[in-house]
PDB file of N, CA, C and O in Angstrom:
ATOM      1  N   UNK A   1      22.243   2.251   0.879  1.00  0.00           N
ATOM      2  CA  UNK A   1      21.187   1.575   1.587  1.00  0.00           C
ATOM      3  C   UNK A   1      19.820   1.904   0.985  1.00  0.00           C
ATOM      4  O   UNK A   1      18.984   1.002   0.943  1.00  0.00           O
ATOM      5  N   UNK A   2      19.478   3.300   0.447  1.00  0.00           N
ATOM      6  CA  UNK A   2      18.388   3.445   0.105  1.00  0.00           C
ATOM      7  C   UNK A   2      18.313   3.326  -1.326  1.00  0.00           C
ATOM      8  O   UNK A   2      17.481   2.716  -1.996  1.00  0.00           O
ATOM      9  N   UNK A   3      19.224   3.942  -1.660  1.00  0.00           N
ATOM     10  CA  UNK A   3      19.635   3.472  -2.931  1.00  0.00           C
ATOM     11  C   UNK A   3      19.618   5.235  -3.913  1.00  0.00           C
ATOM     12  O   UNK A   3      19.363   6.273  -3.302  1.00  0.00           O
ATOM     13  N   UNK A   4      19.855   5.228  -5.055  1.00  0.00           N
ATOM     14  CA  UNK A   4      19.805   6.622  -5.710  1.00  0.00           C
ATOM     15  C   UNK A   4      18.773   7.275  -6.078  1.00  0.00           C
ATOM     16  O   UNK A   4      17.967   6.463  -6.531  1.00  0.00           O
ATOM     17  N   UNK A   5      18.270   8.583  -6.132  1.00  0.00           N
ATOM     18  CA  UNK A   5      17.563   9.462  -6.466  1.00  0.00           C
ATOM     19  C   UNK A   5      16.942   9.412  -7.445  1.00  0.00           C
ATOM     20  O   UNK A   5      17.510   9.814  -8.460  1.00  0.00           O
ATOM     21  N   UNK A   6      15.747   8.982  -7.544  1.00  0.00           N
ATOM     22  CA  UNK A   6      15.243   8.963  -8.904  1.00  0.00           C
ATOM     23  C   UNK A   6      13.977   9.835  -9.365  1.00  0.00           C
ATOM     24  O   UNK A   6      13.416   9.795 -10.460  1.00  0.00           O
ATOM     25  N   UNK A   7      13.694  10.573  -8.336  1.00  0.00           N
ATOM     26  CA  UNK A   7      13.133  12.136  -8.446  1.00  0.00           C
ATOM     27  C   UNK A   7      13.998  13.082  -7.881  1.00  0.00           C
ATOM     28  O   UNK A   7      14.588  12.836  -6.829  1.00  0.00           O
ATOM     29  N   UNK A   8      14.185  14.602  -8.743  1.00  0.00           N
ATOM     30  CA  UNK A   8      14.020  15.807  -8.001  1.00  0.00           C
ATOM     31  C   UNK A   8      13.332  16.336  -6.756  1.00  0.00           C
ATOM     32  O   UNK A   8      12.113  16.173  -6.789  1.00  0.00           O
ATOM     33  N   UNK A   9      13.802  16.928  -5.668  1.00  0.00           N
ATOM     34  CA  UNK A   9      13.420  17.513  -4.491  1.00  0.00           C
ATOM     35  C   UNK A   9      11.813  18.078  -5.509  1.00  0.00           C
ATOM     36  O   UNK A   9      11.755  18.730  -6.552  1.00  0.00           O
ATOM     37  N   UNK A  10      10.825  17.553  -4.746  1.00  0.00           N
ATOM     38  CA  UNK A  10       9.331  18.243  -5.128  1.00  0.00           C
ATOM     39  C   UNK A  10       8.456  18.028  -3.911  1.00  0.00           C
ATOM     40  O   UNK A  10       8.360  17.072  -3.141  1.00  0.00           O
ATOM     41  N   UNK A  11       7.763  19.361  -3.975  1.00  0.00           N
ATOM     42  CA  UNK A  11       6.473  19.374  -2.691  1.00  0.00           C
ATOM     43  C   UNK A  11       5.300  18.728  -3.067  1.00  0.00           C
ATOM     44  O   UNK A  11       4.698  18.812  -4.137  1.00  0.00           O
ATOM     45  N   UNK A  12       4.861  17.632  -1.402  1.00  0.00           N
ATOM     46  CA  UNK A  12       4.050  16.641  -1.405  1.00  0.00           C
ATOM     47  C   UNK A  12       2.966  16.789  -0.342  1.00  0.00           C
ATOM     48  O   UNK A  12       3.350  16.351   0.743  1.00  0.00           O
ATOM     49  N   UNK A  13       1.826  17.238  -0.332  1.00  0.00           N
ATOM     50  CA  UNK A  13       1.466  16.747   1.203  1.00  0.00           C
ATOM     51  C   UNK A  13       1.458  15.502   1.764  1.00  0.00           C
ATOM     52  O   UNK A  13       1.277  14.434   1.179  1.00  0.00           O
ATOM     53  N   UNK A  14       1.637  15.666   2.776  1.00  0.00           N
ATOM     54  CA  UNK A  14       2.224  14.343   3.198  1.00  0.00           C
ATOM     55  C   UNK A  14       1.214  14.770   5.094  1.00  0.00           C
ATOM     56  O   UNK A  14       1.447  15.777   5.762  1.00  0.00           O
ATOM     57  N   UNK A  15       0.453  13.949   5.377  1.00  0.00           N
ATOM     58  CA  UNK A  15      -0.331  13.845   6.672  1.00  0.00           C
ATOM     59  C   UNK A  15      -0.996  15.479   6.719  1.00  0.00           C
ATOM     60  O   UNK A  15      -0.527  15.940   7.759  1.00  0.00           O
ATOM     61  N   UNK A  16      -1.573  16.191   6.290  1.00  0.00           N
ATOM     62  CA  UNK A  16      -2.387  17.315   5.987  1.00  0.00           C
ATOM     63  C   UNK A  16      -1.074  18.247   6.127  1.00  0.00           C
ATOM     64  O   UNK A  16      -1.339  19.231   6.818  1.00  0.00           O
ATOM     65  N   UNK A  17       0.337  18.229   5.651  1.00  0.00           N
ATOM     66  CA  UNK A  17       1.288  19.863   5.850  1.00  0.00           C
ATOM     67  C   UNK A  17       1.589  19.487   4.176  1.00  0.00           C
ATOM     68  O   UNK A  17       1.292  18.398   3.686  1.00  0.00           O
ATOM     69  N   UNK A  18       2.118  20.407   3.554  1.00  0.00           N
ATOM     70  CA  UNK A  18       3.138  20.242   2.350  1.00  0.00           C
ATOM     71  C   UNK A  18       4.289  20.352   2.665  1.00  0.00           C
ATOM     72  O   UNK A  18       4.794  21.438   2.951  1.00  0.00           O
ATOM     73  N   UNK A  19       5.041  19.010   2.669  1.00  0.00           N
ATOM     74  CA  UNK A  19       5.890  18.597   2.673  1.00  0.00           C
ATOM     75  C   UNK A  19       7.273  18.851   1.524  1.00  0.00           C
ATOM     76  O   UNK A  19       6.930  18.350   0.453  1.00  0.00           O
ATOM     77  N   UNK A  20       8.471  19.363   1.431  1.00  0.00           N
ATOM     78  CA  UNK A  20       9.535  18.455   0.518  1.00  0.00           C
ATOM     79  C   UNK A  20      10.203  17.599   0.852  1.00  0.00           C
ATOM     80  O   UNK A  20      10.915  17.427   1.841  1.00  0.00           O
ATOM     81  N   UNK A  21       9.798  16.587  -0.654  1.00  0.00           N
ATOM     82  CA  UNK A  21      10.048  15.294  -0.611  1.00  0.00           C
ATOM     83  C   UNK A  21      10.732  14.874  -1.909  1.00  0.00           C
ATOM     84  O   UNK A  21      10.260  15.251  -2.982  1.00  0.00           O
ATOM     85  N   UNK A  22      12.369  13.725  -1.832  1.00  0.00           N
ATOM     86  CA  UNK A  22      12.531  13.355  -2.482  1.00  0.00           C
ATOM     87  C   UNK A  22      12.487  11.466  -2.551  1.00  0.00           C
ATOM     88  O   UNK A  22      12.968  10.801  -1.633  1.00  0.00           O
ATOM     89  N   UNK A  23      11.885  10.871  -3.692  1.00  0.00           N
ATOM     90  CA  UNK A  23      11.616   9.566  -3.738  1.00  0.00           C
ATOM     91  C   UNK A  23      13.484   9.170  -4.111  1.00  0.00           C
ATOM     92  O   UNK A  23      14.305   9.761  -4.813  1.00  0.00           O
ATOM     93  N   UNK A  24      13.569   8.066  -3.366  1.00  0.00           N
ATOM     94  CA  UNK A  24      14.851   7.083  -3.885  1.00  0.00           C
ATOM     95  C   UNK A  24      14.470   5.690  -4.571  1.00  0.00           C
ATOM     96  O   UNK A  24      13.689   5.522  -5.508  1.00  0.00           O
ATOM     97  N   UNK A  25      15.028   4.972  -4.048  1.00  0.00           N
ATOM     98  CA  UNK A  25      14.650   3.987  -5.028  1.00  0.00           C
ATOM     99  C   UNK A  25      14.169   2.710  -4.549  1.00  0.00           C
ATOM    100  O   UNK A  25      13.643   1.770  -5.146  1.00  0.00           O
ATOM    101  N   UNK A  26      14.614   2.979  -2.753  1.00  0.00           N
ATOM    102  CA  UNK A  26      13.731   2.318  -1.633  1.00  0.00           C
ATOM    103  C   UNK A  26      13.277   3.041  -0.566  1.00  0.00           C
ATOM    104  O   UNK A  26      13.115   2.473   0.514  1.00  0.00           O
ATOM    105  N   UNK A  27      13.111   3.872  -0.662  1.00  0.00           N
ATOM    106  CA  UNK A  27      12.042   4.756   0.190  1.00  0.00           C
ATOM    107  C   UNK A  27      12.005   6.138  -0.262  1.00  0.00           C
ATOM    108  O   UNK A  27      12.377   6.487  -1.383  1.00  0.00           O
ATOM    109  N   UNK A  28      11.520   6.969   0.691  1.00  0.00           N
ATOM    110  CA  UNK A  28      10.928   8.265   0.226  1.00  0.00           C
ATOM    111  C   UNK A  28      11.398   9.090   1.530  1.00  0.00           C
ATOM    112  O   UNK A  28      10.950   8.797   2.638  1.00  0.00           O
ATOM    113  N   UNK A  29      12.253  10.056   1.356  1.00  0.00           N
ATOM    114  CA  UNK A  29      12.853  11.239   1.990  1.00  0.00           C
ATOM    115  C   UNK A  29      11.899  12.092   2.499  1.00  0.00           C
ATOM    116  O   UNK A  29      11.093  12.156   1.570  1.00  0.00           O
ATOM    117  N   UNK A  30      11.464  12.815   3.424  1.00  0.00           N
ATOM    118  CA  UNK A  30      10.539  14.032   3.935  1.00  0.00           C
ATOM    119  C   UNK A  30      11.361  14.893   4.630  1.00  0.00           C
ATOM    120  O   UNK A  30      12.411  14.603   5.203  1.00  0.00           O
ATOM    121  N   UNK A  31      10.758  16.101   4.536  1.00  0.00           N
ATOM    122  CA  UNK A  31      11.818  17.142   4.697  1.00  0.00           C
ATOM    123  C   UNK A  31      11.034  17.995   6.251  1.00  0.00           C
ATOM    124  O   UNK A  31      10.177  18.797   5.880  1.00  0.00           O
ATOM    125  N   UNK A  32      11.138  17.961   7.327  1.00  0.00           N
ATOM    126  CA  UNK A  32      10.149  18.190   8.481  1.00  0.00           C
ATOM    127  C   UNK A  32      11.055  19.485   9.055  1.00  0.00           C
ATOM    128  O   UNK A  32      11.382  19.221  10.212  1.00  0.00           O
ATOM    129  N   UNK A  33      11.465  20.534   8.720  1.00  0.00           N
ATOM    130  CA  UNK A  33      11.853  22.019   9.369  1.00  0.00           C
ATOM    131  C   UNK A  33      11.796  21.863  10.746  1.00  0.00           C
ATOM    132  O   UNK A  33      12.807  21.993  11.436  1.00  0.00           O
ATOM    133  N   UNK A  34      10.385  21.516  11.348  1.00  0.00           N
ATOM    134  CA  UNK A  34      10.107  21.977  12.536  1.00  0.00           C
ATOM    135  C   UNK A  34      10.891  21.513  13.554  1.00  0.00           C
ATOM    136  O   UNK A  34      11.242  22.048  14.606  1.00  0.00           O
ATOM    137  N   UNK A  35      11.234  19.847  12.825  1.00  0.00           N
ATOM    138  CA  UNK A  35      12.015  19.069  14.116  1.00  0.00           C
ATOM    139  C   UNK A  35      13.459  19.887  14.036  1.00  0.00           C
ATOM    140  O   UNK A  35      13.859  20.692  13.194  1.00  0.00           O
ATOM    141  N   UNK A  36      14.002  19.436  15.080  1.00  0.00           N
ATOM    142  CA  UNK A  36      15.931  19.642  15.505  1.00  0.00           C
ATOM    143  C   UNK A  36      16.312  18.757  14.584  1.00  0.00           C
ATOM    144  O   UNK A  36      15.662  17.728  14.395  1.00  0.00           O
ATOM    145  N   UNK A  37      17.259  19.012  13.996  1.00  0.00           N
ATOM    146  CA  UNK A  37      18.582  18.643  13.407  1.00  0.00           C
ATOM    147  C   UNK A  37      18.955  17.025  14.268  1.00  0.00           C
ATOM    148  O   UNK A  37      18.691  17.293  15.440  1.00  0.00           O
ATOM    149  N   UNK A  38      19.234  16.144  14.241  1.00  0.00           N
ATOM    150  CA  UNK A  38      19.100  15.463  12.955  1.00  0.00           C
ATOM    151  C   UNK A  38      17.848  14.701  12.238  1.00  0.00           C
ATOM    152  O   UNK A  38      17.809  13.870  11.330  1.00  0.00           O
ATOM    153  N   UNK A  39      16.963  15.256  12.930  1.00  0.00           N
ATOM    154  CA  UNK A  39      15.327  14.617  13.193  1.00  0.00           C
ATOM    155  C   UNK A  39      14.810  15.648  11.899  1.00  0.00           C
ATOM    156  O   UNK A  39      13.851  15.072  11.384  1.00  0.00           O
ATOM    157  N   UNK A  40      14.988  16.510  11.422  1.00  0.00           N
ATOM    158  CA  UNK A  40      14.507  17.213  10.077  1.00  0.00           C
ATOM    159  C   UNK A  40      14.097  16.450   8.595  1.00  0.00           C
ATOM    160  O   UNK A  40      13.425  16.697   7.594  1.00  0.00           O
ATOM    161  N   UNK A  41      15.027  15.269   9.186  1.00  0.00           N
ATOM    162  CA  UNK A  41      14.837  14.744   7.659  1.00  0.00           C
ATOM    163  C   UNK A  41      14.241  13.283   7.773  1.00  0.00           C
ATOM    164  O   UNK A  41      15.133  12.466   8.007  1.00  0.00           O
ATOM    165  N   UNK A  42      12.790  12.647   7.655  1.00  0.00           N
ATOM    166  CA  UNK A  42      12.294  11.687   8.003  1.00  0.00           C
ATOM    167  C   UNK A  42      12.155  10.418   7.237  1.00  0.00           C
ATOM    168  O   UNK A  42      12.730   9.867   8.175  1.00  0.00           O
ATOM    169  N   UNK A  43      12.000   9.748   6.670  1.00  0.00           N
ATOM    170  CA  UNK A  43      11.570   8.426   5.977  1.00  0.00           C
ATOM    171  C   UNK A  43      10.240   8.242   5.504  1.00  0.00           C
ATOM    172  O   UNK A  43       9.482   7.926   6.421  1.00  0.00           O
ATOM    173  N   UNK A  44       9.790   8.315   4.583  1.00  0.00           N
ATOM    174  CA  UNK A  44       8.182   8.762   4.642  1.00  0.00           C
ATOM    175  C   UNK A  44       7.552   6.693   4.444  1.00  0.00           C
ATOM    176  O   UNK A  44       8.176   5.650   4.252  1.00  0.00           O
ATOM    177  N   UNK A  45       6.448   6.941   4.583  1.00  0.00           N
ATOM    178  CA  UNK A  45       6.022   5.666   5.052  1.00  0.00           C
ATOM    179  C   UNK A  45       5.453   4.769   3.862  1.00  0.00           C
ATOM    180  O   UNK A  45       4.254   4.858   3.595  1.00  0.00           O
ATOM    181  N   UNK A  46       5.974   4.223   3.405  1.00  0.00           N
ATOM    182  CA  UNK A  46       5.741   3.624   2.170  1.00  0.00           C
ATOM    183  C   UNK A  46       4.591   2.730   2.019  1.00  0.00           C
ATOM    184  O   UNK A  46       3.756   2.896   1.130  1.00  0.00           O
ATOM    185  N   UNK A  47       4.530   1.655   2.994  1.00  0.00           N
ATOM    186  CA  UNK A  47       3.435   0.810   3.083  1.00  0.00           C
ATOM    187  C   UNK A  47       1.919   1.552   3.044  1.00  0.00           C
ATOM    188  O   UNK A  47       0.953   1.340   2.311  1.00  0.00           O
ATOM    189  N   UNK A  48       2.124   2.516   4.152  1.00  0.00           N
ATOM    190  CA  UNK A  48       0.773   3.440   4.141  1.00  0.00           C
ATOM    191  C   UNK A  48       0.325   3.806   2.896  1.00  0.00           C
ATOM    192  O   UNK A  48      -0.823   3.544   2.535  1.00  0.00           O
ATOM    193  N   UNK A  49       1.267   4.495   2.070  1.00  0.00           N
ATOM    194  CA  UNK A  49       1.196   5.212   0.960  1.00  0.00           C
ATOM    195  C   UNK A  49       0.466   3.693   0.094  1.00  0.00           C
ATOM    196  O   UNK A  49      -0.699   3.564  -0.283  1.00  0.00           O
ATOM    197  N   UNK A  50       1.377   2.894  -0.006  1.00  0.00           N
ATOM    198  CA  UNK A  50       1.019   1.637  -0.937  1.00  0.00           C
ATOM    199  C   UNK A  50      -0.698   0.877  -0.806  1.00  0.00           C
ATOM    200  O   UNK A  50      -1.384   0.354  -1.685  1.00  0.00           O
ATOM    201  N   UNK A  51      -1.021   1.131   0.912  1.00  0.00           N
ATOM    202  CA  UNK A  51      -2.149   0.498   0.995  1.00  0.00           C
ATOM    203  C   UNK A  51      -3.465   1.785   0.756  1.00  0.00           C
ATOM    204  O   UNK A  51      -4.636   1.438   0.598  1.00  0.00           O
ATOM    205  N   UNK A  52      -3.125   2.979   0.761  1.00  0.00           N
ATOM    206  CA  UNK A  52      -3.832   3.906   0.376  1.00  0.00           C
ATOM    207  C   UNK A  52      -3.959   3.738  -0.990  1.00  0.00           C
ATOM    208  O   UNK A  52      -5.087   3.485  -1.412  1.00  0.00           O
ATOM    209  N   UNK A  53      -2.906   3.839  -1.881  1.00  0.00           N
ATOM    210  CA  UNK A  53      -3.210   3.576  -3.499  1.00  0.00           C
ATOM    211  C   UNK A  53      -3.925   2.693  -4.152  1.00  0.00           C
ATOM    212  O   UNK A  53      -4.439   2.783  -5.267  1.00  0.00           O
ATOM    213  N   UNK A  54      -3.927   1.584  -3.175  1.00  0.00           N
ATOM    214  CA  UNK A  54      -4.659   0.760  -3.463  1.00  0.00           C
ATOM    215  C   UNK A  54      -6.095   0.590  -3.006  1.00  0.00           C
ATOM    216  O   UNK A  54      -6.912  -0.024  -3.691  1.00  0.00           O
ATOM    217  N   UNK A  55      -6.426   1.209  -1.694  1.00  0.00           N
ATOM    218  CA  UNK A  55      -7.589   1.554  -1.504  1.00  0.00           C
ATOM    219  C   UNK A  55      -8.033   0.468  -0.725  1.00  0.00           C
ATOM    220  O   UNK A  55      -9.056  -0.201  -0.866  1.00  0.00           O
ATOM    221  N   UNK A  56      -6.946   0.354   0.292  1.00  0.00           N
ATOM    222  CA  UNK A  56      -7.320  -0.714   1.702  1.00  0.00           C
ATOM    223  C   UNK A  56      -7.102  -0.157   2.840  1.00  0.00           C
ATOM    224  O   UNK A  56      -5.953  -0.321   3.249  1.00  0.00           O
ATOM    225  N   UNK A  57      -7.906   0.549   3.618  1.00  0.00           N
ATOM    226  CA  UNK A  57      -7.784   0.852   4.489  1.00  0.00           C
ATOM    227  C   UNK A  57      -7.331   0.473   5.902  1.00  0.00           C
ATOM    228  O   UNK A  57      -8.119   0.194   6.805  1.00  0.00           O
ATOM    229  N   UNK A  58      -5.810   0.486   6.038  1.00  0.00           N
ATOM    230  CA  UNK A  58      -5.406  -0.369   6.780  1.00  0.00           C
ATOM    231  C   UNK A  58      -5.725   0.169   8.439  1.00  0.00           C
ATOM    232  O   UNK A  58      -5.171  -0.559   9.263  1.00  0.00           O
ATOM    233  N   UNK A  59      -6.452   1.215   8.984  1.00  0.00           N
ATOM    234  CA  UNK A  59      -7.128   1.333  10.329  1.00  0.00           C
ATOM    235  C   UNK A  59      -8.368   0.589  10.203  1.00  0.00           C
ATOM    236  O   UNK A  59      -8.780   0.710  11.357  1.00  0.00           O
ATOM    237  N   UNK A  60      -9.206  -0.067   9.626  1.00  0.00           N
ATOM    238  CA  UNK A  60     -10.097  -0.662   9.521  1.00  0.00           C
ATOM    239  C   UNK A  60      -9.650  -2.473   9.628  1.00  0.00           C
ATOM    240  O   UNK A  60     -10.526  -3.313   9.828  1.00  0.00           O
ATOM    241  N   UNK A  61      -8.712  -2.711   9.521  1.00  0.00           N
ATOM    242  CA  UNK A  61      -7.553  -4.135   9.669  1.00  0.00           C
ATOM    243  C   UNK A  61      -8.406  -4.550  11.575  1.00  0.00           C
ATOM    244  O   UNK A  61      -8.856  -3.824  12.461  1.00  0.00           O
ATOM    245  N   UNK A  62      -8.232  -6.209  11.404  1.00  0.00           N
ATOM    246  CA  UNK A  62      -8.476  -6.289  13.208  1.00  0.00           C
ATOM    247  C   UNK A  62      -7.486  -6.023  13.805  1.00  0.00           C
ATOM    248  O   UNK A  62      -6.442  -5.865  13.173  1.00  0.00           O
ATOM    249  N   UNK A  63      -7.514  -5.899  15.130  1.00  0.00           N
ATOM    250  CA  UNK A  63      -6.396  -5.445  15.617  1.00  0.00           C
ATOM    251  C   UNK A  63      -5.830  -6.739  15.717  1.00  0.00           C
ATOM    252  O   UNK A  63      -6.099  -7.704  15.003  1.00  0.00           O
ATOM    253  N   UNK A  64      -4.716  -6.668  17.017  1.00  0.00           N
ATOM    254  CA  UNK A  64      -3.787  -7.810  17.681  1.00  0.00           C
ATOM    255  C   UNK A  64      -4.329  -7.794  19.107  1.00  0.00           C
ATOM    256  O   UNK A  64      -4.247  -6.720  19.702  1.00  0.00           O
ATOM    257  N   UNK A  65      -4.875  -8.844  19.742  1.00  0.00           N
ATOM    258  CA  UNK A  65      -5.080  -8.808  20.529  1.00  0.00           C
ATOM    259  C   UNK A  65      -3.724  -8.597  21.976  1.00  0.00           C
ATOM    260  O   UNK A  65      -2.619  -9.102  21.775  1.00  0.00           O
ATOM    261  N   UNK A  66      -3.913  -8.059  22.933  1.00  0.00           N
ATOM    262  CA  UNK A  66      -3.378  -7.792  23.582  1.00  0.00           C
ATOM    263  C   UNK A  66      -2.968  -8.547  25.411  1.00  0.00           C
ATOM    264  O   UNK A  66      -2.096  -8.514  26.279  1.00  0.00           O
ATOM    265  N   UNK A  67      -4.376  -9.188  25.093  1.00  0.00           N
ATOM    266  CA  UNK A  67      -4.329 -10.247  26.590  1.00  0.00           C
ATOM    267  C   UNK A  67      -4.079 -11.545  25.933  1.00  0.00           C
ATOM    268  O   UNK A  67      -4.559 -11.668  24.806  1.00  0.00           O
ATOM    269  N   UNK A  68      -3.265 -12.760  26.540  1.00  0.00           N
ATOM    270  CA  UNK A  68      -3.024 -14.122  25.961  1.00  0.00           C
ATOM    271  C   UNK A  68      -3.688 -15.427  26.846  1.00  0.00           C
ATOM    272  O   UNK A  68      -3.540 -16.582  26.447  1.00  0.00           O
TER     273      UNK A  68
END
């Protein structure tokens, strides 16, 4: 589903902690200790990452309005 490993386990910060993280080949693995078992091992957020690299700040986006 995610597909194969195409980095080595390497430390990332990832939301201000240093993280280990391995990239696949459709998403990105995070390694979170603190949570319980089976919650330790997270999905890291790709889009975020993608609109950061690019330098679009996606909290600055309008929102969705909420009343119709």
């Amino acid at each position: 589903m995610f597909g194969f490993p195409i980095t080595p386990a390497f430390e990332q910060e990832v939301e201000g902690k240093v993280r280990l993280v391995q990239i696949f080949e459709r998403n990105c693995f995070e390694l979170h200790p603190e949570n319980a078992r089976p919650y330790d091992v997270l999905l890291g957020r790709l889009s975020d990452e993608l609109l950061q690299w690019r330098g679009t700040p996606w909290q600055e986006e309008p929102k969705a309005s909420t009343t119709q």
